[in-house]
Every structure is written in C-alpha cells, then in structure tokens.
C-alpha positions as CSV (number, residue, x, y, z in Angstrom):
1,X,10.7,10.3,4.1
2,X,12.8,13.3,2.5
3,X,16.5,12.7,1.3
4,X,18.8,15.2,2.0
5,X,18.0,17.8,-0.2
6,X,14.7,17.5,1.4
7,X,12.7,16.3,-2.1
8,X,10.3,13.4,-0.7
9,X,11.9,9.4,-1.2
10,X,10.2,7.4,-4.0
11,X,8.3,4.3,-2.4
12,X,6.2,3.8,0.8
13,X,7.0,6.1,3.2
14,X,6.4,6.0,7.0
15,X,3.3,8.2,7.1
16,X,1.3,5.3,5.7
17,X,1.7,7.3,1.7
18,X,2.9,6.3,-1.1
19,X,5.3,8.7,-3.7
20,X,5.8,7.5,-7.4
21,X,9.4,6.7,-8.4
22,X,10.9,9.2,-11.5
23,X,10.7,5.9,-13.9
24,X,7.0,5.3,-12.9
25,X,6.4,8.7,-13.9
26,X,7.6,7.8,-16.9
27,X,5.2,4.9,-17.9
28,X,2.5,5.1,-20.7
29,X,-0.8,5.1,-19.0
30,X,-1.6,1.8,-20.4
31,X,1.0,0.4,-17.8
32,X,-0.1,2.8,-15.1
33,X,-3.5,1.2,-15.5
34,X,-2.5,-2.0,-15.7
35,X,-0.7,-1.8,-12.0
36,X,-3.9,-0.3,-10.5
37,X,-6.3,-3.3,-12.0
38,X,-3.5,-5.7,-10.2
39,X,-3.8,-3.4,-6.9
40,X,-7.7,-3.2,-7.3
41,X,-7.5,-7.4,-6.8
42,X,-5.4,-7.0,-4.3
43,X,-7.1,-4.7,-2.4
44,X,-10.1,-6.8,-3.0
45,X,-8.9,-10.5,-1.7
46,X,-6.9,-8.6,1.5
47,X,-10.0,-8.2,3.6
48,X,-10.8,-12.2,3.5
49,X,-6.9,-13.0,3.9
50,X,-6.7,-10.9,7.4
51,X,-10.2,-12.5,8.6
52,X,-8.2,-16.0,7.8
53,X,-4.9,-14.4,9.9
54,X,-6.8,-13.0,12.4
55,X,-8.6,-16.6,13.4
56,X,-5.6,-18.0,13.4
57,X,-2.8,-18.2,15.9
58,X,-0.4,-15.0,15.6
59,X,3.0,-16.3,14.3
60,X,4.9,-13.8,16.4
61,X,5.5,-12.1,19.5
62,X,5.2,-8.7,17.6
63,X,2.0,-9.3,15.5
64,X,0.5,-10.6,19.5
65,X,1.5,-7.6,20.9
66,X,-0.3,-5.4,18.1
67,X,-2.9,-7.6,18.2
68,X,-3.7,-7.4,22.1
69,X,-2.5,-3.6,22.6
70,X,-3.2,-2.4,18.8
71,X,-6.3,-1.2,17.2
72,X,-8.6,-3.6,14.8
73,X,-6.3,-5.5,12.6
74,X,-3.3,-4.2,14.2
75,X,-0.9,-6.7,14.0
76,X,-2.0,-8.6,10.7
77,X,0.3,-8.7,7.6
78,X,-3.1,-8.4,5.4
79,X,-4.2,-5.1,7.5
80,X,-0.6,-3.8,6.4
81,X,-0.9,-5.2,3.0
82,X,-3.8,-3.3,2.2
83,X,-2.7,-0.1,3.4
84,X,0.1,0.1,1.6
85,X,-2.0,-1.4,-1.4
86,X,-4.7,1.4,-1.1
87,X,-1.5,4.1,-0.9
88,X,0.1,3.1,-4.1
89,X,-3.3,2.9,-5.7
90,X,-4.1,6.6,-4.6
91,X,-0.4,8.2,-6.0
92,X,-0.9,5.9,-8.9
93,X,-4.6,7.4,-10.0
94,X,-3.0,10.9,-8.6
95,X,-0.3,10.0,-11.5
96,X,-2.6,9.2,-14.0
97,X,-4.6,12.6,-13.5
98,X,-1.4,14.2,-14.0
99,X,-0.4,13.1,-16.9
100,X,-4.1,13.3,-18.2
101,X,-4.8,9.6,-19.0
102,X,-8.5,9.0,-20.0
C-alpha cells in the first residue's frame, strides 16, 4: 500500500511484503538482529502449529471456506502467521544489507 504521495506504507502490506518503518531503519544492527533470531523461532514452530489447526475443527465460517475452496493451508492463522513472519524477516535482512551490518 502507497500513501498519498505515493511512497510505499510502513508495515505488512496486501501483496503478502513487508516495508520497514523510518524508526526501524533507524535501529543499531544489534536490534535488527535480534528481531530476526525471534522471527527465525517463529518461523520455525509455525509449521507444527498449522498441522495442530489444521486437524482440528475450523473455528469459523471464513477459515472453512478457505479451507474447502483455498489452496493448502488456506484458511489457517499459522499459514498466515508465517507469511507474514518470512516477509518481515526478508525486509529486515534486506535492512541489514543496507546498512552493512556484518
């Protein structure tokens, strides 16, 4: 998503990506590192939590629907979890390039 002036919205945008906020670019690298090694656990445990969601019952009508009519995982709050894990992950090790972290 763009705002008006047409410079991309900080946050998770619609498209499935991910665009750092002005005060994440401002972070040391120590802290941008730190959020990926939480996001890399996450990323890690989400693949077990949607095989638990997806044996069980779906809570809602919607997350049915995606389920019958959707593609694999459609419908699951882990599947969604994930991608947007994985998207902040990416902008954040795009980040870290940029501002040369080793």
């Amino acid at each position: 998503m763009q705002d008006m002036a047409g410079v991309p919205r900080a946050g998770y945008l619609s498209n499935g990506t991910y665009v750092v906020s002005a005060e994440e670019e401002k972070l040391p690298c120590r802290q941008i590192k730190d959020r990926l090694d939480l996001l890399s656990g996450q990323i890690k445990a989400l693949p077990a939590r949607a095989a638990l969601e997806e044996s069980s019952e779906p809570s809602t009508v919607g997350s049915a629907l995606g389920r019958m009519f959707g593609g694999p995982g459609d419908g699951l709050k882990a599947t969604a979890d994930f991608q947007r894990a994985t998207a902040e992950s990416e902008a954040l090790n795009e980040l870290l390039v940029k501002k040369q972290c080793t």
